[in-house]
C-alpha positions in Angstrom: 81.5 -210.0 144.1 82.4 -208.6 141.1 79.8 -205.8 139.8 78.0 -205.3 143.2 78.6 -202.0 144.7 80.1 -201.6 148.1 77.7 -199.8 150.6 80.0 -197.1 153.1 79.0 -197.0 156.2 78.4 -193.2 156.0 75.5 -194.2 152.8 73.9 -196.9 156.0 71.4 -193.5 157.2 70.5 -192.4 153.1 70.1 -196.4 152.5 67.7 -196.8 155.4 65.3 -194.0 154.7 65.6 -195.4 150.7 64.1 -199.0 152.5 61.6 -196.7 154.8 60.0 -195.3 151.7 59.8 -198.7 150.1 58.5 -200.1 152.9 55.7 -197.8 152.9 55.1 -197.7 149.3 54.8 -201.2 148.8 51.3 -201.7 150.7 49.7 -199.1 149.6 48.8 -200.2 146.1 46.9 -202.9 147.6 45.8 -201.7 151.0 44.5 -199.2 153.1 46.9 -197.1 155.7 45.0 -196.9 159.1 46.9 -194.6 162.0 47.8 -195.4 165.4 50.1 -192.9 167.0 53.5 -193.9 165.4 52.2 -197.1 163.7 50.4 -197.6 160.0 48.7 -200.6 159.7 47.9 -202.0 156.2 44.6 -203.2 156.2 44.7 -205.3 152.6 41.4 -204.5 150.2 40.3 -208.1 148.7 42.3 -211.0 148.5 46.0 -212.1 150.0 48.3 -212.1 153.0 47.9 -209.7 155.7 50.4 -206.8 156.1 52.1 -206.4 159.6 52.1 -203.4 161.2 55.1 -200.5 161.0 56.4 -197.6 162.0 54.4 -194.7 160.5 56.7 -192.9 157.9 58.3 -189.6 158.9 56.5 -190.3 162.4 57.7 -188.3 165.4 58.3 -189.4 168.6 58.2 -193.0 170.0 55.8 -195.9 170.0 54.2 -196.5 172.8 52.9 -199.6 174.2 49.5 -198.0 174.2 50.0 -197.8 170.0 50.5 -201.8 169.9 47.6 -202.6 172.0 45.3 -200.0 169.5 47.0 -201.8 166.7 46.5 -205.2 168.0 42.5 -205.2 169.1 42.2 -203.9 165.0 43.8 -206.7 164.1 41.8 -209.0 166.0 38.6 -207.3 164.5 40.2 -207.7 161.2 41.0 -211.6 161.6 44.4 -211.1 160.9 47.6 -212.1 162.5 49.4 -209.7 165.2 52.3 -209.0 164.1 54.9 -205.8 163.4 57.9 -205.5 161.2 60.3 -202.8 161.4 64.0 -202.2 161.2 66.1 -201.7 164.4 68.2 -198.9 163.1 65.0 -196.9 162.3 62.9 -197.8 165.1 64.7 -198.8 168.1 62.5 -198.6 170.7 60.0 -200.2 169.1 60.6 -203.6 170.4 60.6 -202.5 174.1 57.1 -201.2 173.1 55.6 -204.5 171.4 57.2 -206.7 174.5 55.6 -203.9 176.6 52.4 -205.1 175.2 52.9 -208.5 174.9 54.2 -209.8 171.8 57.3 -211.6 171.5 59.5 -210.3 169.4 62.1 -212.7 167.4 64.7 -210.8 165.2 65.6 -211.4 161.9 67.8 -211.8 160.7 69.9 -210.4 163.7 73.3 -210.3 161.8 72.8 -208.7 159.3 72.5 -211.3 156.2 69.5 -213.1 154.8 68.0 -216.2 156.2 66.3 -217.5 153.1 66.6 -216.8 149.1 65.3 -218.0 145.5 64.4 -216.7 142.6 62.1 -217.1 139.6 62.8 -217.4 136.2 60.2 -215.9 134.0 60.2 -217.0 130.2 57.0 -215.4 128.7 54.3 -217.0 130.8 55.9 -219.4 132.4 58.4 -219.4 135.2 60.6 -221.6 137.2 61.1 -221.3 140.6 64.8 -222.4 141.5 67.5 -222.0 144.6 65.3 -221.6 147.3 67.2 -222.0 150.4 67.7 -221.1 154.1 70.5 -221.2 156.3 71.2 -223.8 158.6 70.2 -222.1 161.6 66.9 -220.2 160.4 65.6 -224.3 158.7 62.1 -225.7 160.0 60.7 -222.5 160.3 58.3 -222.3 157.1 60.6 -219.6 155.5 61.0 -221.6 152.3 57.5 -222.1 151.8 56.7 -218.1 152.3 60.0 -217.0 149.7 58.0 -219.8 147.2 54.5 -218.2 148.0 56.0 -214.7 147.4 57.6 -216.1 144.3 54.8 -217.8 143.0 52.8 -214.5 143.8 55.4 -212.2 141.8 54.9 -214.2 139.0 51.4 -214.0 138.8 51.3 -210.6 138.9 53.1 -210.2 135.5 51.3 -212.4 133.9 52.9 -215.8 134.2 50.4 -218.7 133.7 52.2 -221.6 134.8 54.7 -221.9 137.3 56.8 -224.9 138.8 59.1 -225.0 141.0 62.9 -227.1 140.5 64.4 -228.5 143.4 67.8 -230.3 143.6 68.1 -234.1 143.7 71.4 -233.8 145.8 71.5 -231.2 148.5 75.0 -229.6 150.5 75.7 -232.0 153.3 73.6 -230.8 156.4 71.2 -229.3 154.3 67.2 -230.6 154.4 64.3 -230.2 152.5 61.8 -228.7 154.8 57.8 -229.8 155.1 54.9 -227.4 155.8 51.2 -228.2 156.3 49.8 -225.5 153.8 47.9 -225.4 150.3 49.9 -225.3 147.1 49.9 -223.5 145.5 49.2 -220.5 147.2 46.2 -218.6 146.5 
């Protein structure tokens, strides 16, 4: 692609820590860090979807099994889903940790690309929501509907008032417009 810089795979290590720091940031202007060993959990003030648990930032040391179960009974006393996110080139034996404890752990993507897309379109306060799609392999699994929620929510918070969302009245061969049992929009 013309325009897109190429990342060297000696920039991979600076480029993770850049995506550590986000991850971290992004919470915390609308949650509250709590810490379990090497594990923040972002425990959301008022409305909207959960966080998942992460690695703590700069953390030393591993995550034990011991840190997920801690992490999960706050969960529970929270009402919110168990679940972690990390990435496996920061935190590698973090998986063997949440198995360890339980959890099943299902990667993603796993090859390195992304398994669903779209974008908005903000004109003043309105915005479309348009391309949303996942690959074959990663369909039937609700991701369209969370990229339109997150959408939908990123739009709100700048101000847009209305928002619709476009969808194409031919699709790809082998591609399918997925169904999910949830409210629209989201709140």
């Amino acid at each position: 692609m013309r325009g897109v810089p190429y990342l060297e795979l000696e920039d991979l290590p600076a480029l993770l820590e850049r995506l550590e720091h986000y991850y971290d940031a992004v919470p915390r202007s609308g949650a509250r860090p709590e810490n379990f060993g090497a594990l923040t959990l972002f425990v959301r003030a008022g409305q909207g979807w959960p966080f998942s648990a992460r690695p703590a930032l700069g953390r030393r040391g591993e995550v034990r099994a011991a840190d997920v179960h801690r992490v999960r009974l706050r969960q529970r006393e929270l009402g919110v889903p168990e679940s972690f996110e990390w990435v496996a080139e920061t935190a590698p034996a973090l998986q063997a940790a949440v198995e360890q404890a339980g959890l099943f752990v299902r990667a993603c993507p796993g090859d390195g690309g992304a398994l669903c897309a779209g974008q908005q379109q903000p004109v003043g306060k309105v915005s479309e929501i348009a391309g949303v799609g996942a690959l074959p392999a990663a369909r039937r699994r609700g991701l369209g509907l969370a990229v339109s929620a997150a959408l939908v929510a990123d739009a709100r918070s700048r101000g847009v008032e209305t928002v619709f969302l476009s969808a194409a009245t031919r699709m790809p061969p082998g591609s399918t417009l997925g169904s999910a049992s949830a409210p629209w929009p989201p709140h």
